[in-house]
Residue, then its C-alpha position, 0 to 999 in steps of 0.5 A: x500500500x502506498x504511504x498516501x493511502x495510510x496517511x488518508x486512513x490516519x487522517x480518518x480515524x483522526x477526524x474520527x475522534x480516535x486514539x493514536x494507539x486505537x489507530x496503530x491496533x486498527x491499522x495493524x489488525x488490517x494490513x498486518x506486517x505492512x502497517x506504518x510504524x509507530x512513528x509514522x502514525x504519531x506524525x501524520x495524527x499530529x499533524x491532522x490534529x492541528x489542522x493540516x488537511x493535505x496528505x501529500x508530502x510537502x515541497x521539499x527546499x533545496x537544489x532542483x533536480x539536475x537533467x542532462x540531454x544530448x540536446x541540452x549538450x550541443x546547445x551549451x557547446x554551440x553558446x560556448x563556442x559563439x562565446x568564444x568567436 
């Protein structure tokens, strides 16, 4: 199960009022050994408790991904070589 689906059935049994153990014995008593730990339970209630509605991951900061084509390549060589005359 991917871990958005976890965080929608926490963010459930949150709004349902429900306890964070209440939510850990739940969850184990469904998916078994592929339960989210205890951590990652405590977290996301947490975080519904105080209002958060999103169960996506936030943006994370921090240097873009870096690409490189043979496109991009030849489009760098050809402004370096205009550059240099």
């Amino acid at each position: 199960m991917e871990k958005i689906e976890y965080r929608a059935v926490i963010k459930f049994l949150t709004k349902q009022g429900k306890s964070v153990p209440t939510i850990l014995n739940e969850m184990s008593s469904v998916y078994g050994d592929s339960c989210p730990g205890k951590t990652m339970v405590y977290k996301w209630h947490s975080l519904f408790k105080q209002g958060r509605e999103s169960i996506e991951d936030d943006p994370r900061p921090g240097r873009s991904v870096e690409v490189t084509t043979p496109e991009l390549i030849q489009k760098v060589e050809k402004l370096y070589s205009t550059m240099l005359g």
